[in-house]
C-alpha positions in Angstrom: -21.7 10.2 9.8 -21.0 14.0 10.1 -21.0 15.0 13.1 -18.1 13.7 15.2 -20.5 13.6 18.3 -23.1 10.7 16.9 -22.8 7.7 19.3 -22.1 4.1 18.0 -26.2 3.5 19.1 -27.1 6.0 16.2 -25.3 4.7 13.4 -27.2 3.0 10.9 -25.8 -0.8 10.0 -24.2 0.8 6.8 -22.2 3.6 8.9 -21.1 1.4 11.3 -19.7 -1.2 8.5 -17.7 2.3 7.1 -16.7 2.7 10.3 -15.1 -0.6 10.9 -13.7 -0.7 7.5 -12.1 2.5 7.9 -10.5 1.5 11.7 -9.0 -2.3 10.0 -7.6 0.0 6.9 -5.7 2.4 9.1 -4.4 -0.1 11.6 -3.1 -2.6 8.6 -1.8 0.6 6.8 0.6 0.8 10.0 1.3 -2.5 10.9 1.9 -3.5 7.1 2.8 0.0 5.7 6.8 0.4 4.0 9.5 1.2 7.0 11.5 2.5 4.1 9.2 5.0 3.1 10.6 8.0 3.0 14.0 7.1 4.1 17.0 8.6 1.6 18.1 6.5 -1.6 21.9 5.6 -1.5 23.4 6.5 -4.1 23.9 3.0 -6.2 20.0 2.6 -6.2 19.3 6.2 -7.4 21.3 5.6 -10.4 20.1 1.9 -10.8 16.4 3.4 -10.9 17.2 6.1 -12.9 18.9 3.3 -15.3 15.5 1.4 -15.3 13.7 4.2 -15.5 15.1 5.4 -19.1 15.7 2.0 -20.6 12.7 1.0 -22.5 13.4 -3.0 -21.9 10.8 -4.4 -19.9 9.4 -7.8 -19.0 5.9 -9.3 -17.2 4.6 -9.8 -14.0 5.0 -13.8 -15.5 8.8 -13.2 -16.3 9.2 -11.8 -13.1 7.6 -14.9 -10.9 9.1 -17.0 -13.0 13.0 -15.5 -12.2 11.3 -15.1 -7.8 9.8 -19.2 -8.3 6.5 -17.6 -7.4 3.3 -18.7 -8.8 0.3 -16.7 -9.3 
């Protein structure tokens, strides 16, 4: 699907399934994407990450549910 003047009638079953696909992706992206993104770190979580980020203690997806009370 090329050429941005195909109609909807000429698309094969395939293309129009892309199509779809692509249209429900983008629309979840922005109703489900991060608000934060992009926004400024304060301070206290900069040097928390950069904390985490050097220390070379780390624990499992498990640990972590486990600590939340989520199950997989």
């Amino acid at each position: 699907m090329s050429d941005p003047t195909t109609s909807l009638s000429n698309l094969t079953l395939a293309e129009l399934k892309n199509l779809v696909e692509g249209i429900v992706d983008d629309r979840l992206r922005t109703l489900l994407g991060d608000p934060d993104l992009g926004a400024p770190l304060g301070e206290s979580v900069r040097d928390r990450l950069k904390q985490s980020l050097t220390s070379t203690e780390r624990i499992t997806g498990d640990e972590v549910a486990d600590k939340l009370g989520l199950r997989w």
